[in-house]
C-alpha positions, 0 to 999 in steps of 0.5 A: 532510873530517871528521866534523862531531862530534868525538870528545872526544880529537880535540877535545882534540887540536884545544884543545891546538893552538890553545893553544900559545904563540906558534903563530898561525893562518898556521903552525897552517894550514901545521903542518896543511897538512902533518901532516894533524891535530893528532894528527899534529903532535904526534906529530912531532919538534921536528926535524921541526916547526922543519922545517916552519917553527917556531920552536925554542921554540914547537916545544918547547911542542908537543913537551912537550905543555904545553897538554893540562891547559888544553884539558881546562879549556877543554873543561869550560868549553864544555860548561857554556856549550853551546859546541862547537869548529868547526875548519877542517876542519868541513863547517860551518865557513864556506867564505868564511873558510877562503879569507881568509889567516890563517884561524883552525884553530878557532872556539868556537861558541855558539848556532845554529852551522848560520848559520855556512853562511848569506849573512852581510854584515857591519855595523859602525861607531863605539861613540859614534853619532849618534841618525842612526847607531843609526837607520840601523844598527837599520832596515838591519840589519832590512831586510837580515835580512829580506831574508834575509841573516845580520847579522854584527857584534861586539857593541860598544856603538854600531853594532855592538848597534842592528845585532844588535837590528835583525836580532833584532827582525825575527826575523832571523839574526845573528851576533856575532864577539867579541873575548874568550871565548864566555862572556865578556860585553863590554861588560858592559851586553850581557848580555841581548843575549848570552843573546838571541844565544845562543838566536836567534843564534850567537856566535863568536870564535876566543879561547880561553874566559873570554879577556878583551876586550884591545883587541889582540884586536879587529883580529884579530876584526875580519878574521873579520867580514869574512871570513864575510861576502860584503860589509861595511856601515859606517854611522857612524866616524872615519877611523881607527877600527875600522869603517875597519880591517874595510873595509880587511880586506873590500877585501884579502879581495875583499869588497864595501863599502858606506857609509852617507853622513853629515853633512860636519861631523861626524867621525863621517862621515869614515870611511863619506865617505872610504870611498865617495871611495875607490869604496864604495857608497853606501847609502841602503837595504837595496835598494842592498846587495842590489843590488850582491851578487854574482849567485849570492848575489842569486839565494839570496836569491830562491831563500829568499824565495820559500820563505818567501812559499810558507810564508806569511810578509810577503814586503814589506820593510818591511812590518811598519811601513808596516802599522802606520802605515797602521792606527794612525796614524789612530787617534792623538790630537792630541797624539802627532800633534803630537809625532811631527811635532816629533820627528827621526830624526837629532837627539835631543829632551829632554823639556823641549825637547819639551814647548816645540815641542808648545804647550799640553801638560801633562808627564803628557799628552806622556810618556802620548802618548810612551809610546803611539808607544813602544809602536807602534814609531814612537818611541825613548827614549834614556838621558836622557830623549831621543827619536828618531823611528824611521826 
């Protein structure tokens, strides 16, 4: 096992291998299974390496060294952006990983690399949800953060972006896995979530820096989600859609899978539906993942929580916002009373719909109430003056 830190020529060596066209993860593996390190692979002869499995053209991109010039570049860019190469061989590269298939040689890793050794479960789902999806995705991905585990996700818009607030909002771990470069940011309304993710959290992809965000690239990204993690929760897609893709990667990889039910009538159900007809588990709250974890996972989230209950942190799931419903609900005036109790968690509200169900209100008096139950976290607006009621 190698030494966490690379020297800059043994990085290079490992840049230099990743970039050759045409060599995938499973020969790199088995190039390295053989030879040992990069170093060695390119030292060898294109006699040796069309040996070993490869190709005579991608055995003469290795033999000639053309990718040297490129990894030098990548390696500028990474230390602009704080980025360091996790490869395969690393102490901290994630043992569930290193088992799938097809792992990839090396990960570009930006931000808190030691969650790359945490309990991660992943949590996907469609780009265009329901007001139910965001509301299920953000509280689960709270809940089950707080309840220790590292919310691994892409960074999609959709489920993918409540999932990573919710585990960052709680002061939670939470992992982004991306189909581009490191210091790409798609989709671009992402940007401060990135820069979050960056500091709190970890972003990861095994694409080449400043790599755009072609759709080929997200299947492939999609099998390392579930690869680091030890289950994967799909909460909201259609049944062919990429959240469908990843559950049937984490059922191939040995994975759990659990699914959040929806409404039959929508085709946004129909993913997570078919996935439980097919033996998922169904899930309702945080408690039922934790629940179905193998047992020495269940045992390392006790084993932490009881850490931070000696530390004196809230150790009641939860219990951030039963304490604030608890203290402030009382203190709320008639009218936000009256618009919470008309307000859902699975269908949104316009304004001016909500100013007819909420009798005898002026337009300055229900956006001054809902501004309040905004600020006491038991309200979201939505893009078009929309409103959901928080689960």
């Amino acid at each position: 096992m190698q030494s966490p830190v690379l020297s800059r020529e043994e990085e290079l060596y490992w840049l230099a291998l990743k970039l050759v066209p045409g060599l995938g993860s499973r020969t790199s593996g088995k190039l390295l299974d053989r030879f040992r390190t990069p170093q060695a692979i390119f030292r060898a002869s294109r006699t040796e390496l069309e040996g070993a499995g490869v190709s005579g053209a991608v055995a003469q991109s290795i033999a000639s060294g053309c990718t040297f010039d490129d990894a030098a570049t990548q390696q500028e860019k990474m230390a602009q952006c704080s980025t360091v190469a996790v490869t395969i061989g690393d102490p901290r590269y994630p043992p569930a990983l290193r088992e799938i298939f097809d792992p990839p040689v090396l990960l570009f890793a930006r931000g808190r690399v030691e969650l790359l050794q945490t309990l991660c479960l992943g949590v996907v789902g469609t780009r265009r949800p329901t007001p139910y999806g965001l509301a299920v995705a953000e509280r689960l991905a709270s809940d089950l953060a707080h309840a220790g585990l590292t919310i691994s996700s892409g960074m999609a818009r959709g489920i993918d972006t409540a999932a990573h607030k919710g585990a960052l909002a709680r002061g939670g771990n939470t992992v982004a896995v991306l189909g581009c470069g490191v210091d790409v940011v798609y989709p671009s309304e992402n940007r401060r979530l990135a820069a979050e993710l960056a500091v709190k959290g970890l972003i990861i992809s095994e694409f080449p820096m400043g790599a755009v965000a072609f759709p080929q690239n997200f299947p492939i990204r999609n099998r390392i989600i579930s690869g680091i993690s030890v289950g994967v929760l799909v909460v909201e897609g259609a049944q062919y859609s990429g959240s469908a893709i990843t559950a049937k990667l984490a059922m191939d990889q040995g994975r759990e899978v659990f699914a959040v039910p929806g409404n039959i009538t929508s085709k946004l159900s129909w993913g997570p539906n078919l996935l439980i007809k097919q033996g998922a588990r169904l899930i309702q709250d945080w408690n039922d993942v934790i629940a179905e974890l193998p047992p020495e996972s269940r045992r390392h989230l006790i084993d932490k929580g009881r850490k931070q209950l000696l530390g004196g942190q809230d150790e009641t799931i939860g219990g951030d916002q039963a304490s604030l419903l608890g203290e402030q609900a009382p203190e709320l005036d008639a009218i936000a009373r009256r618009a919470l109790a008309a307000l859902q968690v699975d269908a949104a509200i316009h304004l001016d719909d909500l100013l007819e169900k909420v009798e005898d209100t002026s337009p300055s008096e229900l956006i001054a109430a809902l501004f309040e139950l905004e600020m006491l976290g038991l309200v979201k607006q939505l893009p078009g003056k929309n409103f959901v009621k928080v689960w």
